[in-house]
C-alpha positions as CSV (number, residue, x, y, z in Angstrom):
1,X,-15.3,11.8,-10.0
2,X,-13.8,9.5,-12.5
3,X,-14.9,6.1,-13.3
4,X,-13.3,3.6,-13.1
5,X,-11.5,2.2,-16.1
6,X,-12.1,-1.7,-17.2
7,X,-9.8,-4.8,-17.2
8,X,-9.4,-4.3,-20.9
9,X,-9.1,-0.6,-21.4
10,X,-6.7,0.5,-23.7
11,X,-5.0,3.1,-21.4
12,X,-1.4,2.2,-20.1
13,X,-0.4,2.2,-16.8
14,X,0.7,5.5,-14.9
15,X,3.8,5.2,-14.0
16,X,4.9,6.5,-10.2
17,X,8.0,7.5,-9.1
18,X,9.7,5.9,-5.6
19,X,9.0,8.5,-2.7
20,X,7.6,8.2,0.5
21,X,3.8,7.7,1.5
22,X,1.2,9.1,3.2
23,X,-1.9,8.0,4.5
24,X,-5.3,8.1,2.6
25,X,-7.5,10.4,4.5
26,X,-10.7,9.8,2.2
27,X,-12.5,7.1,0.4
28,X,-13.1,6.9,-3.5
29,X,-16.4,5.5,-3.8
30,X,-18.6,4.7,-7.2
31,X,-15.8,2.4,-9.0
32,X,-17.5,0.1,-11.4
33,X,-19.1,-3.0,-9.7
34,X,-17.8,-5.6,-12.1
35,X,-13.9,-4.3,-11.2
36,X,-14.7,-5.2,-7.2
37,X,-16.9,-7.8,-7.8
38,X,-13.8,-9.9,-9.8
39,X,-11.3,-10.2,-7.2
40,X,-14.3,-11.3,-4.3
41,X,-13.1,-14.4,-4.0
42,X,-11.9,-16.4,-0.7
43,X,-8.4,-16.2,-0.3
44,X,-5.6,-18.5,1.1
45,X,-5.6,-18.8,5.0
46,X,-3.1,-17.7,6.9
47,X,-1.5,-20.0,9.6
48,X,-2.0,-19.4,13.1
49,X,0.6,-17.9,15.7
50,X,0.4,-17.4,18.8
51,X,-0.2,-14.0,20.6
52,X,2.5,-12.0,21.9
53,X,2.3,-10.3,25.2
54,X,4.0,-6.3,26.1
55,X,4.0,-3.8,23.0
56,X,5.1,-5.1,19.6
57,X,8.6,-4.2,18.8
58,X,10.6,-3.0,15.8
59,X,12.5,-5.6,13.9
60,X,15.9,-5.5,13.2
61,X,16.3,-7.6,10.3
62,X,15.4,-7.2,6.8
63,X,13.8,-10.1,4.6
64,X,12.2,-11.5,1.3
65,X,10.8,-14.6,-0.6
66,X,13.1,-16.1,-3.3
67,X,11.5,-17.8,-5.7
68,X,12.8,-21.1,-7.9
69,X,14.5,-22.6,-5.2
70,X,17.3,-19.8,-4.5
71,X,18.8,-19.2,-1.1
72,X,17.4,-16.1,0.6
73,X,19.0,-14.2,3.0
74,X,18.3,-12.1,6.4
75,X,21.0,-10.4,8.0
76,X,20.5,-9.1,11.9
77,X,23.3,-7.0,13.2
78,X,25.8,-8.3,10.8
79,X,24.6,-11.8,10.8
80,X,23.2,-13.5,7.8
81,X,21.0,-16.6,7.8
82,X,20.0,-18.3,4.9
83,X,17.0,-20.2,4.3
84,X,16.7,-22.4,1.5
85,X,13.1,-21.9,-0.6
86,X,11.1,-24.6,-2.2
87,X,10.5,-24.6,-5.8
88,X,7.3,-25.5,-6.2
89,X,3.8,-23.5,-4.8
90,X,3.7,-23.8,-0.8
91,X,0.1,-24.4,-0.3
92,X,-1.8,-22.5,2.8
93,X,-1.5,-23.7,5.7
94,X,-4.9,-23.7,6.9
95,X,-8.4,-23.6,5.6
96,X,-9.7,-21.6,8.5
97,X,-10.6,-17.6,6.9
98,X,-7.7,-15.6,8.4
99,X,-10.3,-12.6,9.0
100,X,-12.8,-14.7,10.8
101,X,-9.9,-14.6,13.7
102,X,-8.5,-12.1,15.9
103,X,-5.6,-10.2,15.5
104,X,-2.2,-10.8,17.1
105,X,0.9,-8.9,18.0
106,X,3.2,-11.3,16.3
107,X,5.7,-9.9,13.6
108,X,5.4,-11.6,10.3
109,X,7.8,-13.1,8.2
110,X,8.7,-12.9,4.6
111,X,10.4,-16.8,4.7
112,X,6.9,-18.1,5.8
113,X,5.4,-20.4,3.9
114,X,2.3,-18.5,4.0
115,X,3.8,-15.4,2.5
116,X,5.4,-17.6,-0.5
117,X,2.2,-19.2,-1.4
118,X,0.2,-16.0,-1.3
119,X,3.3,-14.1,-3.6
120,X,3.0,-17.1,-5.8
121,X,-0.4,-16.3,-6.5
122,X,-0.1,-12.7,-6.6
123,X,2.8,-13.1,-9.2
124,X,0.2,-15.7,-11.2
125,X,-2.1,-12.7,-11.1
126,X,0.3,-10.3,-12.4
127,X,1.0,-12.4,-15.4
128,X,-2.1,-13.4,-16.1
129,X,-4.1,-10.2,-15.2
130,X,-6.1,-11.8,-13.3
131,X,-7.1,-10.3,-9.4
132,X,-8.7,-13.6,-9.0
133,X,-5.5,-15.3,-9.0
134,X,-3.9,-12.8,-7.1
135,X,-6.5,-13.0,-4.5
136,X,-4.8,-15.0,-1.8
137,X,-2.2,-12.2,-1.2
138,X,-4.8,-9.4,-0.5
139,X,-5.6,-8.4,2.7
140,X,-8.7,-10.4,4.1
141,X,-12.4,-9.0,4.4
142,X,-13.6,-10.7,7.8
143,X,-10.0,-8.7,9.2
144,X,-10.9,-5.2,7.3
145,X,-13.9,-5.5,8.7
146,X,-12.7,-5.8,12.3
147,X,-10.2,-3.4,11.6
148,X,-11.6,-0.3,10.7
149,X,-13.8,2.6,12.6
150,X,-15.4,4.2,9.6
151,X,-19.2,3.8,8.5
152,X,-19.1,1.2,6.6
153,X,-16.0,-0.9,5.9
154,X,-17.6,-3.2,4.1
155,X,-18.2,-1.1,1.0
156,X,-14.9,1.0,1.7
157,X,-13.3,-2.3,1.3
158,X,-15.1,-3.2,-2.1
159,X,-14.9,-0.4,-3.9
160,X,-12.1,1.3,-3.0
161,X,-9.3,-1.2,-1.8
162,X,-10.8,-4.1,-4.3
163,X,-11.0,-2.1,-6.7
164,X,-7.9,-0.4,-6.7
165,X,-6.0,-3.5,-6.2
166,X,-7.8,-4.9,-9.3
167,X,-7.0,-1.5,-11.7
168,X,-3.1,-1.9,-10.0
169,X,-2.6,-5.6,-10.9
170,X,-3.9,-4.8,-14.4
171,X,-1.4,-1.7,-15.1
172,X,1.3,-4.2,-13.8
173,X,0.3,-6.7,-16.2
174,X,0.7,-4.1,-19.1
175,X,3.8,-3.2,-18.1
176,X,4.8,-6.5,-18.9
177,X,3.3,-6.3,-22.2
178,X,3.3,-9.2,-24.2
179,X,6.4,-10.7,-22.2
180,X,3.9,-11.4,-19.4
181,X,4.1,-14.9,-19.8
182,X,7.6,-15.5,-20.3
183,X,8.5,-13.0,-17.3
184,X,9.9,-15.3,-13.9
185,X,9.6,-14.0,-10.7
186,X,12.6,-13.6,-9.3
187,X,12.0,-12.6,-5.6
188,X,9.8,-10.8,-3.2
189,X,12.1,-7.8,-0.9
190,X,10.5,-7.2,1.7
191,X,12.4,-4.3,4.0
192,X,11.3,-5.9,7.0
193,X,13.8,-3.4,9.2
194,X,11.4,-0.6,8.5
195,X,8.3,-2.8,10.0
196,X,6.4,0.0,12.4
197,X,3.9,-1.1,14.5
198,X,0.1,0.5,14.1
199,X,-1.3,0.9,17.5
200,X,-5.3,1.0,17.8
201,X,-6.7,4.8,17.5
202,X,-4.2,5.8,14.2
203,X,-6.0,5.8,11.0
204,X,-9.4,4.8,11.9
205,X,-8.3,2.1,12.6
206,X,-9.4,-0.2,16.2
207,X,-7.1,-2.7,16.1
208,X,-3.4,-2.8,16.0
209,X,-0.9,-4.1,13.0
210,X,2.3,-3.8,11.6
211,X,2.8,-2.1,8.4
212,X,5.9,-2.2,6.0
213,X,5.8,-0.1,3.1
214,X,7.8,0.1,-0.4
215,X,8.7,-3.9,-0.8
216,X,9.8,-4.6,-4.3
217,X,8.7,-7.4,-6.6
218,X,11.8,-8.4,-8.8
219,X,11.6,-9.9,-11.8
220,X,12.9,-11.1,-14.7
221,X,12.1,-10.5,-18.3
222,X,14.1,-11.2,-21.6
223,X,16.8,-11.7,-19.8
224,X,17.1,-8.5,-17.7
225,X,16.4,-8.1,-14.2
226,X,13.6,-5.7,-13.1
227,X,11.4,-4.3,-10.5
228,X,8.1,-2.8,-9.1
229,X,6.6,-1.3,-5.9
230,X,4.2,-3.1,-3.5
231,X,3.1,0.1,-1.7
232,X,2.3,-1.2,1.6
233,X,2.0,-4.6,3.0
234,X,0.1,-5.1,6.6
235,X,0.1,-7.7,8.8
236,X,-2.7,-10.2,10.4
237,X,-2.1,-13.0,12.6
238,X,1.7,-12.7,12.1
239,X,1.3,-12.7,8.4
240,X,1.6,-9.7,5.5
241,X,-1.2,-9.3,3.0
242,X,-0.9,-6.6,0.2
243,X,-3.2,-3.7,1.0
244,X,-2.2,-1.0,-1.4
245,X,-0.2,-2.4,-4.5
246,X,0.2,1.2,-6.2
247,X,-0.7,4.3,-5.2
248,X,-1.9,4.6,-1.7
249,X,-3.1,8.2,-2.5
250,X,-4.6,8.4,-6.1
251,X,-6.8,11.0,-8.0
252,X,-7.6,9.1,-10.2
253,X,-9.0,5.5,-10.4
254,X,-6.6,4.8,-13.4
255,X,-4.7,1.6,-11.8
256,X,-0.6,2.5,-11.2
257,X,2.4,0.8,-11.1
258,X,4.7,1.7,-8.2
259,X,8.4,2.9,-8.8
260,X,9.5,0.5,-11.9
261,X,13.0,0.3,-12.2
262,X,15.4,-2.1,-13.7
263,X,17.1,-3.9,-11.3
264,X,16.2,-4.6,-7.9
265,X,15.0,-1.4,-7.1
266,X,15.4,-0.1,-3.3
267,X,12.8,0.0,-0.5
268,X,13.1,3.6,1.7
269,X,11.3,3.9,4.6
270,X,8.1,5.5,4.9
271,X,5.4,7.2,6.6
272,X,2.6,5.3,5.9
273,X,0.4,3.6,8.5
């Protein structure tokens, strides 16, 4: 097994290619403590909604977060609807723990201002690399934890998902290099049309969400627009959290950046769950 590399390791990122996903099967276990231990912080809330009756259906429309104040847009069979985005940090818009709630059936959105406050944060974190500050937009213990059939989620979650998401952020912070704090996030895609709903009994898991894999986090730096992978996004309480930022299957603990690309990038649909 190899160890887990620190914050400050000299390696560079690995680099992966766009493709399609599949699920992780197995667990990595016996990451280094510390790498976990940073990003175990309480995270931004999410905001409550209420539950939808029936089976969750597939959306139709595509979405994102636009940062600084640009107009996003969403088209649904040939409509498009703008929605204008504040310019400043949306703060959460609850204090209650997300994860300390149950799960509902509603389908998030990209526009909420939920979503922008916890992709504020997670862009802080990338340009800081710091999981701390990324925190908020990880997906939340107390819901992991009622989410998943396996021994024991609690450590699964720690050092596996933690961790990972901690060596991920780092290898996106290198691949800024020492533009990192000059780079401006541009806007969060989120390909909201390929939203799938997880029923209860897939993936070990025991209750339902949605999943939406492939979003891309543009960017811009020295003046050119670019582009990474979030791997997979889920939902909870009509909300999407980053679960996987790189690779969802790795064999290696090495933290990865996902598909970078300059420009925009695009977001095919997947297979993941």
């Amino acid at each position: 097994m190899t160890a887990s590399r620190p914050l400050d390791s000299p390696l560079g990122p690995t680099i992966r290619p766009g493709g399609h996903h599949r699920r992780r099967r197995s667990r990595r276990a016996g990451l280094v403590a510390a790498v976990a231990a940073a990003c175990l912080v309480a995270g931004g809330a999410a905001a409550a909604v209420v539950l939808t009756s029936g089976t969750p259906g597939r959306p139709s429309a595509a979405g994102g977060f636009t940062a600084g104040g640009v107009a996003s847009t969403t088209s649904t069979t040939g409509v498009t609807t703008t929605t204008d985005l504040p310019t400043t940090t949306v703060p959460p818009t609850s204090t209650t723990d997300a994860g300390s709630l149950h799960q509902t059936g509603a389908f998030p959105t990209s526009t909420s201002p939920q979503f922008q406050a916890e992709m504020a944060a997670f862009w802080q974190g990338v340009v800081s690399g710091s999981p701390l500050a990324a925190r908020p937009a990880f997906f939340p213990e107390g819901a992991y934890l009622q989410l998943k059939t396996i021994a024991d989620p609690s450590s699964d979650y720690t050092d596996r998902l933690l961790a990972d998401f901690a060596a991920d952020l780092d290898a996106a912070h290198a691949l800024l290099d020492q533009d990192a704090g000059t780079a401006t996030l541009v806007a969060i895609n989120v390909p909201e049309q390929y939203g799938h709903w997880i029923p209860p009994g897939v993936c070990d898991n025991s209750v339902g969400y949605y999943e939406v894999a492939n979003s891309r986090v543009v960017y811009q730096e020295d003046g050119q627009v670019r582009s990474f992978g979030i791997a997979s996004l889920i939902s909870w309480r009509g909300e999407w959290y980053v679960v996987h930022l790189g690779a969802i299957l790795r064999s290696t603990s090495q933290g990865t950046v996902e598909d970078p690309e300059i420009g925009p990038g695009s977001s095919p649909d997947s297979t993941t769950c």
